[in-house]
Structure formats: C-alpha cells, structure tokens
C-alpha positions in Angstrom: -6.0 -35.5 31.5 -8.1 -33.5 33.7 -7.9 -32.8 37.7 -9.5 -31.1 40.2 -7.4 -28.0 41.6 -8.4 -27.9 45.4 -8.7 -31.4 46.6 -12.5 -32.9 45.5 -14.3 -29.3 45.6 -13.3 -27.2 42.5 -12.1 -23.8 42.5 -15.1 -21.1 41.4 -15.0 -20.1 37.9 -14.4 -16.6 39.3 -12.1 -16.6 41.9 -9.4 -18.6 40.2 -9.8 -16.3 36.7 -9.2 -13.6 39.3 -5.9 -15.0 40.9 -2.7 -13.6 40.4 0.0 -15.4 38.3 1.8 -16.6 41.4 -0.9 -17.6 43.0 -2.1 -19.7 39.9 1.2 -21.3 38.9 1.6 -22.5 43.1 -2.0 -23.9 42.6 -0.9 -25.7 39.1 2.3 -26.7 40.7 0.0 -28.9 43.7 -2.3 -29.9 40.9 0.0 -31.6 38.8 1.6 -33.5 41.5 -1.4 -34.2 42.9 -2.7 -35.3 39.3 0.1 -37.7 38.7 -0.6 -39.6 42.2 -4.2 -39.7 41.0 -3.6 -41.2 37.3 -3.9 -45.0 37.0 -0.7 -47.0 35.2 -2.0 -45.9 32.1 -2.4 -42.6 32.5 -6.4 -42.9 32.4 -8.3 -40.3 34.6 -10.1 -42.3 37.9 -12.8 -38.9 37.8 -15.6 -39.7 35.2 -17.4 -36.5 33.1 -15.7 -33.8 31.1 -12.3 -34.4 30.0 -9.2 -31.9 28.8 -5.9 -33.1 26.7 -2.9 -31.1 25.6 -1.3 -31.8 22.9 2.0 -32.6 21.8 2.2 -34.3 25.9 5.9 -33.9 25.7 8.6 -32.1 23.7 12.3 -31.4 23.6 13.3 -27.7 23.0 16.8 -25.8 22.6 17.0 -22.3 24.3 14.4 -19.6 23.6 12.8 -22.2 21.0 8.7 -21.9 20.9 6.0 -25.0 20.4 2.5 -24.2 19.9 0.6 -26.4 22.2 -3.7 -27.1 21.9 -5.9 -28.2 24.1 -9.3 -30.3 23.0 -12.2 -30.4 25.5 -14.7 -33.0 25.7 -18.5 -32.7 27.5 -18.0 -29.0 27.5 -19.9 -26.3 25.4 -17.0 -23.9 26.2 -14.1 -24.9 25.1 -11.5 -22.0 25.9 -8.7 -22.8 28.1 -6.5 -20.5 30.7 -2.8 -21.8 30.1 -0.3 -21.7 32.7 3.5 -22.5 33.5 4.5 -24.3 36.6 7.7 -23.9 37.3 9.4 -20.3 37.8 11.8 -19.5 35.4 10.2 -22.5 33.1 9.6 -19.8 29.9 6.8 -18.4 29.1 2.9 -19.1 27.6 0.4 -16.4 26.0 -3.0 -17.2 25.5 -2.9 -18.7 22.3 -0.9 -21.7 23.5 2.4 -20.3 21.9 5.4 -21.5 24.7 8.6 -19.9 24.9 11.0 -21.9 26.2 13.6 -20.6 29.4 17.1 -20.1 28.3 17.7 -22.3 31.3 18.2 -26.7 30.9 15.6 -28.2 32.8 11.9 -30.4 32.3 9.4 -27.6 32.8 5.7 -28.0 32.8 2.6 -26.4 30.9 -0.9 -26.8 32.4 -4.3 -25.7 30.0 -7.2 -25.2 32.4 -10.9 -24.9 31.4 -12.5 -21.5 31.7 -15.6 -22.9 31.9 -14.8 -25.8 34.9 -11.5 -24.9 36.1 -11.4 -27.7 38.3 -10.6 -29.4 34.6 -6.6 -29.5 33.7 -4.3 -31.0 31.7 -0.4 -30.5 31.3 2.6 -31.2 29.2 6.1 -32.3 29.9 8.6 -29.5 27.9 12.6 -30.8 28.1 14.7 -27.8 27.5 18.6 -28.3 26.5 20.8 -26.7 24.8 20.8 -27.4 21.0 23.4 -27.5 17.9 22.8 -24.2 15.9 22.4 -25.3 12.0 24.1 -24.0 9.6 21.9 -21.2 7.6 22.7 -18.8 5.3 20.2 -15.6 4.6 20.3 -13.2 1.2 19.5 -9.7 1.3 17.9 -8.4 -0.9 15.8 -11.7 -1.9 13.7 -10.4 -4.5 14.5 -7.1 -6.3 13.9 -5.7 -9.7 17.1 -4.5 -11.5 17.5 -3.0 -14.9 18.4 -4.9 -18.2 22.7 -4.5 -17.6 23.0 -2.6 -14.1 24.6 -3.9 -11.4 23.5 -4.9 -7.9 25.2 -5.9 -4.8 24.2 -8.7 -2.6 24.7 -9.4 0.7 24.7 -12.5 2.8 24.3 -13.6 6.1 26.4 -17.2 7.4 24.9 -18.0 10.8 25.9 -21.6 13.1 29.3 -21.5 11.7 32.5 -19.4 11.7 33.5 -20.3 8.7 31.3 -17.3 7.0 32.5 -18.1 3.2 30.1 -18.8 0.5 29.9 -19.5 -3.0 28.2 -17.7 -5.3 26.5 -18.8 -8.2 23.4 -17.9 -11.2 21.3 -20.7 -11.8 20.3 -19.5 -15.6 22.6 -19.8 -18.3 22.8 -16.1 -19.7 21.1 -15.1 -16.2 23.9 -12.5 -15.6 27.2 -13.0 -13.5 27.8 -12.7 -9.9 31.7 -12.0 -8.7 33.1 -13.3 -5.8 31.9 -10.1 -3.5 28.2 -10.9 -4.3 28.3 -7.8 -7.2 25.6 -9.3 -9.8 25.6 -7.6 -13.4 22.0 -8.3 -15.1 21.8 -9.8 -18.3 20.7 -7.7 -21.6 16.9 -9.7 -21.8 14.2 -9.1 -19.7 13.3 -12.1 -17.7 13.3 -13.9 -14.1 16.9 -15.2 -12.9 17.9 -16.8 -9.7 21.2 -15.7 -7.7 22.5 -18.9 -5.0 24.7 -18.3 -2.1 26.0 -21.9 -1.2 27.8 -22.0 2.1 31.9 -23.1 1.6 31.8 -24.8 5.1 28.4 -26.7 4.7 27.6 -26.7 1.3 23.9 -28.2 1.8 22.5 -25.0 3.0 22.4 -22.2 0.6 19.7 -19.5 0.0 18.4 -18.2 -3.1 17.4 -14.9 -4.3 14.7 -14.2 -7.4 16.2 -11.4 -9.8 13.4 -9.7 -12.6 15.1 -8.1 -15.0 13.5 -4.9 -16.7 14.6 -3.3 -19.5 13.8 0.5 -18.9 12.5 2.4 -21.6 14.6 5.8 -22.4 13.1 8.7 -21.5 11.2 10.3 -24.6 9.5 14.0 -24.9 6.6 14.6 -27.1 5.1 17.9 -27.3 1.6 18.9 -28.8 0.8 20.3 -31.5 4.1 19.9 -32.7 3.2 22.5 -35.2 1.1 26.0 -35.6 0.2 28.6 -37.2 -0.5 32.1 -35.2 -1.3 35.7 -36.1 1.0 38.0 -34.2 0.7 39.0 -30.4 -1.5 35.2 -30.4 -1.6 32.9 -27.5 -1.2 29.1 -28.0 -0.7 26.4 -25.5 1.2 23.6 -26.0 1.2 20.0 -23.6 4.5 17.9 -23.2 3.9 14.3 -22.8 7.1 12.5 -21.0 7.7 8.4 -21.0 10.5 6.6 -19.5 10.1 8.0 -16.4 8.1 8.9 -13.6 9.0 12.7 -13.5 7.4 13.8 -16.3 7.8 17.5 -15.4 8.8 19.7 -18.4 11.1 23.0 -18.7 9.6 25.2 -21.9 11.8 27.9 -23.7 11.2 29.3 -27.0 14.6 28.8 -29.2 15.3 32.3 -30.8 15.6 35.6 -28.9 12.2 37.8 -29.4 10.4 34.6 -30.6 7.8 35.0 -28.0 7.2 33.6 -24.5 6.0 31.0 -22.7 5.1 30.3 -19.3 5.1 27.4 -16.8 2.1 26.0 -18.3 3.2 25.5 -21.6 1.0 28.5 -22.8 3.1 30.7 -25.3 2.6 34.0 -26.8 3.4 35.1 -30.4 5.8 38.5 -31.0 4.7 41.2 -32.7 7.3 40.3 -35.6 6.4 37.7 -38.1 8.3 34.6 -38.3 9.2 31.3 -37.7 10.4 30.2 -34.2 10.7 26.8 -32.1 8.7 25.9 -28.6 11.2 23.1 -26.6 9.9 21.0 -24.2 13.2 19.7 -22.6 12.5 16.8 -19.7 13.4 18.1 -15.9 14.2 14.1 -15.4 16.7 14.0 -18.0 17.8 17.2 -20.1 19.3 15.2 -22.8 15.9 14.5 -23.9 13.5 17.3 -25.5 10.5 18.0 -28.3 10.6 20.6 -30.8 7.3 22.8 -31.6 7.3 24.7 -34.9 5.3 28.3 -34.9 4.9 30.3 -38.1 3.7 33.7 -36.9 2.2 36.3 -39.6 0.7 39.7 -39.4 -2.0 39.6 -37.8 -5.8 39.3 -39.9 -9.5 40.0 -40.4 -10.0 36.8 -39.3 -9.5 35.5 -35.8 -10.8 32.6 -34.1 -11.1 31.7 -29.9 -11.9 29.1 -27.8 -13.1 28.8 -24.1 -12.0 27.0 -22.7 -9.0 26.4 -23.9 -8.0 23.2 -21.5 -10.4 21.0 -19.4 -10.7 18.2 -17.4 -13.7 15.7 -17.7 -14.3 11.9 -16.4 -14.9 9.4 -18.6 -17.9 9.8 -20.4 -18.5 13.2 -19.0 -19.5 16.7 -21.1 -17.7 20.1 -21.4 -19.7 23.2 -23.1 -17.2 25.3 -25.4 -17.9 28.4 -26.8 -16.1 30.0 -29.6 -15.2 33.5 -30.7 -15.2 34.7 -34.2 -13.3 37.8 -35.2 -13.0 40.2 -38.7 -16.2 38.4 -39.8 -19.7 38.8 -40.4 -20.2 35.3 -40.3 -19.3 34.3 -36.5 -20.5 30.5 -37.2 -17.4 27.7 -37.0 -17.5 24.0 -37.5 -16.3 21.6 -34.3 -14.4 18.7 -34.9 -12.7 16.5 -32.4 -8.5 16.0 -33.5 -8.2 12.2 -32.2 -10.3 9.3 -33.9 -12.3 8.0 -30.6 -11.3 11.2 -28.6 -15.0 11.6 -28.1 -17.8 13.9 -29.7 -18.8 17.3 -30.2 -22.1 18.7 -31.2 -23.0 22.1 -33.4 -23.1 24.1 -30.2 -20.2 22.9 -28.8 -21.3 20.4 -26.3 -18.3 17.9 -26.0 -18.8 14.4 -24.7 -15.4 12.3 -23.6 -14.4 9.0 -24.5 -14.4 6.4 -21.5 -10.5 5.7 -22.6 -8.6 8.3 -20.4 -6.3 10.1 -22.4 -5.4 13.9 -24.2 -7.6 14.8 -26.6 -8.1 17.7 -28.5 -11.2 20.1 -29.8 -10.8 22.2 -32.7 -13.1 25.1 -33.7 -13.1 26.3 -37.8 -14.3 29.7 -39.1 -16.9 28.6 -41.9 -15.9 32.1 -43.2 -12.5 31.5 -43.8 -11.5 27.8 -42.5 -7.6 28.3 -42.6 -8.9 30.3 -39.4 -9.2 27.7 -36.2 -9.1 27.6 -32.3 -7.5 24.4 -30.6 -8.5 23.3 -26.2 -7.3 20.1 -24.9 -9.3 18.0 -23.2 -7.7 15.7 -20.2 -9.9 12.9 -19.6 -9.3 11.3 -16.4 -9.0 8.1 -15.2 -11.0 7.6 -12.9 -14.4 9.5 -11.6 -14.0 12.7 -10.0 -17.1 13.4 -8.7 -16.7 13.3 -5.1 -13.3 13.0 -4.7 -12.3 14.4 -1.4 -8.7 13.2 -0.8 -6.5 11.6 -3.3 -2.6 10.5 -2.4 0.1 9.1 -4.6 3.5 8.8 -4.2 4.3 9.3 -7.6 3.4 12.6 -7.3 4.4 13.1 -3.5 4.6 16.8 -3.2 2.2 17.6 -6.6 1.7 17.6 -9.9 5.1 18.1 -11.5 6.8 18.3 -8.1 10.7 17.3 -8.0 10.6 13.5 -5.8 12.7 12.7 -3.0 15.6 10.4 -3.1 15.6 7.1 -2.5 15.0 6.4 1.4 15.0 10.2 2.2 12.3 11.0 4.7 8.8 12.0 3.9 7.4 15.0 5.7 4.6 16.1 3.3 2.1 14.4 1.3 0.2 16.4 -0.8 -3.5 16.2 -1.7 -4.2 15.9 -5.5 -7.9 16.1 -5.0 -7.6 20.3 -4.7 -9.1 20.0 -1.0 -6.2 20.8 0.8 -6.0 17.8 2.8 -2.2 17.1 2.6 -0.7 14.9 5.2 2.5 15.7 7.2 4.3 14.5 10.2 6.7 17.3 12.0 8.5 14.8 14.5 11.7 13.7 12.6 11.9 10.8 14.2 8.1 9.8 13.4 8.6 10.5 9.6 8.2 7.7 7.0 10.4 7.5 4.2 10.2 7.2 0.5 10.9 4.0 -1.5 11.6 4.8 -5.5 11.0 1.5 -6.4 8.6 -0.4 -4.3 5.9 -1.7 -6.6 6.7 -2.3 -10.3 8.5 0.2 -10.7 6.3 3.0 -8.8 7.1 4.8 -5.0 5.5 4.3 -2.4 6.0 5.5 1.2 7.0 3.3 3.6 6.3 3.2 7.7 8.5 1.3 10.3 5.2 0.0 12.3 7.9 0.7 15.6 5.9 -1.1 18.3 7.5 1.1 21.2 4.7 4.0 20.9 6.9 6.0 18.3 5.9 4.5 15.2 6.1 6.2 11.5 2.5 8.0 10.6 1.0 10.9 8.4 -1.7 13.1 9.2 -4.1 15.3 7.9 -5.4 18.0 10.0 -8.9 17.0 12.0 -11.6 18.3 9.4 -13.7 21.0 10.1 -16.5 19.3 9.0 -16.9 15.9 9.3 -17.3 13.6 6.3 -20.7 11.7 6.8 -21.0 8.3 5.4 -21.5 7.2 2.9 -17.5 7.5 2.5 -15.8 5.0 -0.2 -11.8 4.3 0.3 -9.2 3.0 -2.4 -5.7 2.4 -1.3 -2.9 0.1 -2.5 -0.6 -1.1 0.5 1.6 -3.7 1.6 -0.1 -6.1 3.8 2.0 -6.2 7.2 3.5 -8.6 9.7 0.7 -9.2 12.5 1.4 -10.4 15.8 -1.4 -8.2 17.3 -4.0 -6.1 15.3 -2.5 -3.6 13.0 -3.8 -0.6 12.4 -3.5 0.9 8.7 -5.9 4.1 8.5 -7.2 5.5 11.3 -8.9 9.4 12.1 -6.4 11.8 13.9 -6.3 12.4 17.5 -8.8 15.3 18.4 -11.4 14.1 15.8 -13.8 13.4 18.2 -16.6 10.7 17.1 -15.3 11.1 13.3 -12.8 7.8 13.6 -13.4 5.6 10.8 -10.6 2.8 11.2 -9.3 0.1 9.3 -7.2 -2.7 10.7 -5.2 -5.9 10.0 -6.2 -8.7 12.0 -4.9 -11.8 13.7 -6.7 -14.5 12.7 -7.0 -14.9 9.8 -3.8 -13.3 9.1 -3.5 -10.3 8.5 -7.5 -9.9 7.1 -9.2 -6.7 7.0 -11.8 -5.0 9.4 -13.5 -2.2 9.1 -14.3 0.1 11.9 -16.8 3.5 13.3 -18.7 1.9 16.5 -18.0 -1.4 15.8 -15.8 -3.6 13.9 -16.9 -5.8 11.4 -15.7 -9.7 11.1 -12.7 -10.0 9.0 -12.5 -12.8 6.5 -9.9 -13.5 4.0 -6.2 -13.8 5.0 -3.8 -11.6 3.4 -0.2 -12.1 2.8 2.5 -10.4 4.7 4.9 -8.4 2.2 2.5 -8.8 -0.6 0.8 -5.5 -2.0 -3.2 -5.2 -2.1 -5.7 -3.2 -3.9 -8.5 -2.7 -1.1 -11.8 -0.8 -1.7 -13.7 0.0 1.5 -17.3 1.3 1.5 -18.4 2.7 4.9 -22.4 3.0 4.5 -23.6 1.2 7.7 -25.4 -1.9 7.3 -24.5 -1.8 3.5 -20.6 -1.3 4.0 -18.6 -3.8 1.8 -14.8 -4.8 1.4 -12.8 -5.2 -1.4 -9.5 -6.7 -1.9 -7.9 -6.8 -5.6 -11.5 -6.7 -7.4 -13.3 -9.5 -5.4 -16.3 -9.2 -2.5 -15.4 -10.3 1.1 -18.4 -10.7 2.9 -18.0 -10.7 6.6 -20.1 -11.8 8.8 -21.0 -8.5 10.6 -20.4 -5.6 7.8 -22.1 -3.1 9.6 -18.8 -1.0 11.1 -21.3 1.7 12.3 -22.5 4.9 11.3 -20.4 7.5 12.6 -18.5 9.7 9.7 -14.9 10.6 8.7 -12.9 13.4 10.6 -9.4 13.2 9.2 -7.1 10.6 8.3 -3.6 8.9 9.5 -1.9 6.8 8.1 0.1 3.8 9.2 -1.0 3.5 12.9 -3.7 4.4 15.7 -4.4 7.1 17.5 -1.5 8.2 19.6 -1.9 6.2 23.4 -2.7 2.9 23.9 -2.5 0.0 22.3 1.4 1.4 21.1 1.6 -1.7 19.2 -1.4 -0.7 16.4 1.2 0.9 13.7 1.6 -1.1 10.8 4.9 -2.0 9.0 3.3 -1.3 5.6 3.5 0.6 2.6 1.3 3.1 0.9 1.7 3.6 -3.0 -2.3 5.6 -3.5 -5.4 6.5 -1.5 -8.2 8.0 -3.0 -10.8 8.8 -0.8 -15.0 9.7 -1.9 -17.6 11.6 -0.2 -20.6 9.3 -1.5 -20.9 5.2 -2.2 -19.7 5.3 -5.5 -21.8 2.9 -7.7 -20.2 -0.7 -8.9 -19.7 0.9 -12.0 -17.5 4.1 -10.6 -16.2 1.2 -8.3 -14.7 -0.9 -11.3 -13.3 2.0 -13.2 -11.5 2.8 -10.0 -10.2 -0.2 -8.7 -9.4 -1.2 -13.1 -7.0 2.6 -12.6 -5.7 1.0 -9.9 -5.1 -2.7 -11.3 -3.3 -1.6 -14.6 -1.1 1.0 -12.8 0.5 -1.4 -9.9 -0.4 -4.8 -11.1 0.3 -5.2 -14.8 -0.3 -8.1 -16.4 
C-alpha cells in the first residue's frame, strides 16, 4: 500500500530524510489516515506506478515482545525503506525492520517509506496486550565437560510459575546420577550423557543439558636419558617430559648429598667423587608424581668427548650444524648418529636435518678412538614454522614457558609473548581485565573478555610498536565467535598507533562473518556461529589478502583490506572512543602472528598445529 505524504505533491527525497523524528512520525500519522480514506473496499491503491507492502499487515504482541517486519518494493531500482512508528509511546523500530513493542495496551502503527520516492508508504496494524508468561525452565551450565566420576552441580531456572520445583532426571542408563539438589556424579566410561530438568508444576516444559564425560589421564613424569655415564666434575643435561596435565613444569634435585647439582634447566654437574647417584624430576602440578635418572660417575679419563650445541630448536625440516670436541686423543674424529628411528639425519660433519614430526629428539657424537666415549644435544623440533614469528600467545602457557597458571576465573593482567620479541600484552585497569577459563576448549584455557557494551569492555594490549610491521603480515588465532547485534571487533591496533591499525571484525550480516580491515574493509562471507570456537588464518597482503576459517578459503568479494601495516595489537575490542559497542564477548585460546605471507605450505602446518591441539578428532 503506498501513499503520497503531502497531499498529491510528494515530499523531496531530501528534505523528509532530513526531518526530525517528530516531525516524521506527525507526517506518518496524517499519511495513514489520509491513506485509509484513500484505499478502495479492498484495500487496492486508487494511485497507479510503484507500489510498497509491509508484511506481516497485522500482528498481536504481549509487552516488550519484538516482530521483524519487511517491506517489498515494486517499479523501483532502490528498494531500501525509512521505517517509522506513528503513535507516541507505540514501541520502537530500528532500521532493519526489528519492532519493539510499548509496554503499554493499545493498536499501534508501523509505516515503511521508500528512500528513493518517499511519497511511497505502507503500514502495519501492531495490537499490543498483555500476554500469559509460559512456563520455561533454563539449565546452567548446558554443555560442560566433566571428569570420568567427579561431581558437578547444576542449576536451574523456573520462570512463568511460582511453583519453582523440578524434577531431575539422566536420560542414559549408566549416564551417572543426579540427586534432588541438581548434584550430578559422572559415570566411570567416557561418553556423552544428557541431564533433564522437568518442571513439577508443568511437567511439559523441561530443559536439557549435554554432559561429555572424560576420563583424565594421571599425571606421568618421564625424564631423559634415564641413564648416564659421566667422568667426574662432567656436565649432563637431562629433559622432563610431563602428561596428564597442562603444567608440565618440573622441580630437579639430585637424591644423595654431594651427588652433584643441577640447575633450573635440568643441566646437572658431576662431583669430584665417583659414584652412583639419582637425578628426580618431580612434577610442579602434582608432586606425587616424579622420574628417576641414574648417573654412574668415574674418575675422570684420557678420553673426553663434547658437543655444541648441546640443545637446539629447529622447524620441521630445518638444519642445525654441531661440532664436536675430542679430548685425551690423537684421533679427534667421532661418528654421529641420531638416538630416535625417524628423529631425522645427520651427516659426517655434523649437519643435522629434522624430521617434519615435531618432537625431542636426540644427537649423539662417538669417539672412533675409544667409542664407550660419547657426547649427547637434544634437538626440539617445533611445531610449527618459526621463521618470522613476531608474536605468539597461548593461554596454556599465559605467563611463559613453565610459568605457574592462574586459577580458574582469576583475572588476567599479563599475557606473555612466546615468540622472544617482547610483545606481551597487559591491561592495568582492574576493572578492564579479562579473566582466565581452565577449561574452555577440550580441555585447554583460554582467556575470556566480557564484550561490556558501556565503553568499559575487557581488552589486552601490547605496547604501539616502534616500528611498524609492514604487510605482508599473516595472523592465526583460535577464538569463540561472539554474539553480534552490531559489528564486533576482535583484534584491533592500540590507540596511538597511528596509520598501523590492521583490524578484524565480526559482522552483522551474515552473522557473525569475518572482515578484514587497514583502509578499507573487505566483504565478509560465511556466517559463523555464536559460542562456537574457530581456527581463523588472516593474510593481510593487499589485493592478495585471504581468509581462513578452520582450513577452508572464504573468498570475499572485495579482499583487498588495504595496504597500511601493523602497529600493535588489542585484543577483544576497538580502539578506545567511539563506537563503545565494538568489544567482543569472545574468547582467545592462541594467536600467532608472522612478519611475511607464509606460503600454503607453512599455512597448513600451522593451521594442522592448530587443528590437532583444540579440535581433536
């Protein structure tokens, strides 16, 4: 149904966009009664040429209920519509046709008017009245992950209803009990169970909550080599592996007194007394738990063999030169070997070349003159490419390498940067500070930010850069995709970077999609799902920037974000100022952050480091 708003002349385009709210809703308020004299008995329009419809025409609404109303234009090339509510006090519109309806009883109108011809209208008839509240009944939480024969409380929420009882039930037989207070006890066997709260006053309505049930490994110390032989006054370092959990931080100690010493590292030095003594490696998560290292120490011999160095890092696939040093011998020559079968190579001169499995591996160096004489280095074989790697953040390792984590929901101040640049984020405001979940995704941490739309949201930040990072720049991060009313902002540059503000948002429509951002945004394309976590890979290289969600291309259809570089970073919300609704309610388990466009290859060892550590199959 479509009308003219000022008699038989329309209203310029311009003037009426320009109007005030008043002024428009006065001006709807004429056109709709002038509209309804002007409709035949069938409601046809008497005005011939481009028409304009609302649908649904009329609706019935309790208090503070919403409808989503459209409007469909015909014989126009723009079809976008200015919507409008008559009456005062009537509820509320926004510009995507979502109605709010008053808290007051009363029939209420809506009115879409074309932006293009705003002499075009047409309106809908909203009842509002006061409505029964249902019954409904809410679990918290609704999904978690317990372990194989812990407990968990449940909570539940009876809404419409004063009687607030429920019943509680466990759909699976041997899927765990549940007592009267909502106190689940998981079964012994791994496996996914489903906990029911059934509503004694209305038993119809219930809600249901999905259980998975993990048996934790204990925690188990291995230490390496769990055996040696050493000449007196003789250095030796040993490695602690720790499984079960995700502390594996060790404390070393040498049994006997005078055995020798060892320090932080796990590098230990022989007495000057022969002997036999023990290296321990006892866990900092759990001190029950330890490894035993035997050392036979003798007088020391002619023959004494060295190698540098005597630990290393490599990526997959990569090379480390060793040299070794050959003592109380005329013949200086040794033979290489590598410990672990498919721990990589080594050549006669010592030029090691890693496996591409990441792992601990170990190269051993032989006296040919006397081959009960040998040197051991370990070789730590990343995961992923290092070359490049400018910031790298994980929660399971919050505040470093062997660093002590927070508790549960404590507050996160500090991030620290595993890449060795320095970059660690922080946030000084208390009030600003995110906080730490243990358990957020399979069993890893991430941090967590509130996404508070007031201005005063949760963020962390690095310090602006001295030197901004040019693009090419490639981003990996694993977050929770968040609710989105309005564009979200995940990763933005600091305030006081200056032109350095590479951005990446959550977008509207389609939900919570990603767009990419320097100059220019580009368009974002596949819908993501709010709650659910995301492996994203984010290339910023101009014209060639891509996107990457859990391993698969999204094209948009503008990728070129622009060219300006990277100079700092923030996580979980804009710049400080306007819009104060950007931050994100999202989570953060990793970001690892590049200096160049790493190629598919690097890309896919990456994001596969990524997969098999949050996303198990």
């Amino acid at each position: 149904m479509a009308f003219r708003v000022s008699g038989g002349s329309p209203w310029p385009r311009d003037t009426l966009l320009a109007m005030t709210p008043a002024r428009i809703s006065s001006i709807v308020f004429l056109a709709v009664a002038s509209l309804l004299l002007s409709c035949s008995e069938d409601g046809a329009e008497e005005e011939p040429g481009p028409s304009i419809s609302v649908s649904p025409r009329a609706v019935n609404l309790g208090f503070r209920q919403q409808q989503r109303f459209t409007a469909s234009i015909q014989g126009l090339a723009d079809t976008s519509v200015r919507w409008v509510v008559v009456e005062k006090d009537a509820g509320t519109i926004d510009e995507s046709g979502l109605y709010t309806a008053s808290a007051v009883e009363g029939t209420y109108h809506v009115v879409a008017i074309s932006v293009a011809d705003p002499s075009r209208s047409s309106s809908a008839v909203i009842n509002v009245q006061a409505l029964p509240t249902p019954v409904s009944v809410r679990l918290t939480p609704i999904a978690p992950t317990v372990p194989a024969g812990t407990t968990l409380l449940f909570s539940v929420s009876v809404t419409g209803t004063s009687n607030t009882a429920v019943n509680w039930s466990v759909t699976e037989a041997g899927g765990g009990t549940i007592d009267a207070t909502g106190r689940y006890t998981a079964p012994a066997t791994e496996g996914t169970y489903h906990v029911v709260a059934t509503s004694a006053a209305d038993p119809s309505k219930s809600d249901t909550a999905t259980v998975r049930v993990v048996v934790i490994p204990p925690v188990s110390v291995s230490i390496t080599p769990d055996a040696v032989d050493l000449v007196t006054g003789a250095t030796q370092t040993f490695t602690a592996g720790v499984t079960g959990t995700s502390n594996t931080a060790v404390n070393w100690s040498v049994t006997e007194a005078g055995g020798g010493s060892i320090d932080a590292t796990g590098r230990y030095t022989a007495p000057a007394e022969p002997g036999t003594y023990h290296v321990v490696a006892t866990s900092a998560a759990d001190p029950s738990k330890s490894a035993t290292a035997t050392v036979r120490v003798t007088a020391a011999e002619t023959v004494g063999v060295t190698v540098t160095p005597t630990e290393a890092r490599v990526d997959p696939g990569g090379t480390v030169s060793f040299t070794a040093t050959v003592t109380g011998a005329a013949d200086t020559a040794v033979s290489w070997s590598v410990t672990e079968t498919g721990g990589g190579t080594i050549d006669a001169a010592g030029l090691y070349t890693a496996p591409t499995e990441p792992g601990t591996y170990h190269v051993v160096a032989t006296s040919v003159a006397d081959p009960s004489k040998s040197a051991t280095a370990t070789l730590h074989v990343r995961p992923f490419p290092n070359a490049g790697l400018v910031m790298h953040f994980a929660a399971s390792q919050l505040l470093g390498a062997g660093g002590t984590l927070p508790e549960d929901g404590a507050p996160v101040s500090s991030w620290v940067d595993l890449s060795g640049s320095g970059h660690d984020l922080s946030q000084t405001e208390t009030p600003r500070q995110p906080v730490f979940k243990a358990n957020a995704l399979n069993g890893l941490p991430a941090v967590s930010f509130d996404g508070n739309d007031t201005g005063s949201g949760d963020y962390l930040r690095t310090m602006a850069f001295t030197t901004v990072l040019a693009q090419p720049v490639t981003l990996f991060f694993v977050y929770k995709a968040p609710p989105v009313s309005v564009n979200k902002t995940l990763l933005d540059a600091p305030p006081n970077t200056g032109s350095g503000r590479i951005r990446i948002q959550a977008t509207t429509v389609p939900e919570g999609a990603l767009q990419l951002y320097s100059t220019s945004f580009t368009s974002p394309v596949v819908k993501k799902t709010p709650g659910t976590f995301y492996y994203v890979t984010a290339l910023f290289n101009g014209a060639n920037s891509r996107l990457r969600s859990n391993g698969v291309e999204e094209t948009p259809t503008n990728r070129n974000p622009g060219t300006l570089g990277m100079g700092g970073l923030m996580l979980g919300g804009r710049q400080e100022g306007t819009p104060q609704n950007a931050f994100a309610k999202t989570e953060f388990a990793e970001v690892l952050i590049f200096d160049r466009a790493l190629s598919d290859a690097d890309m896919g060892q990456v994001e596969a480091y990524l997969k098999n550590r949050y996303f198990p199959p």
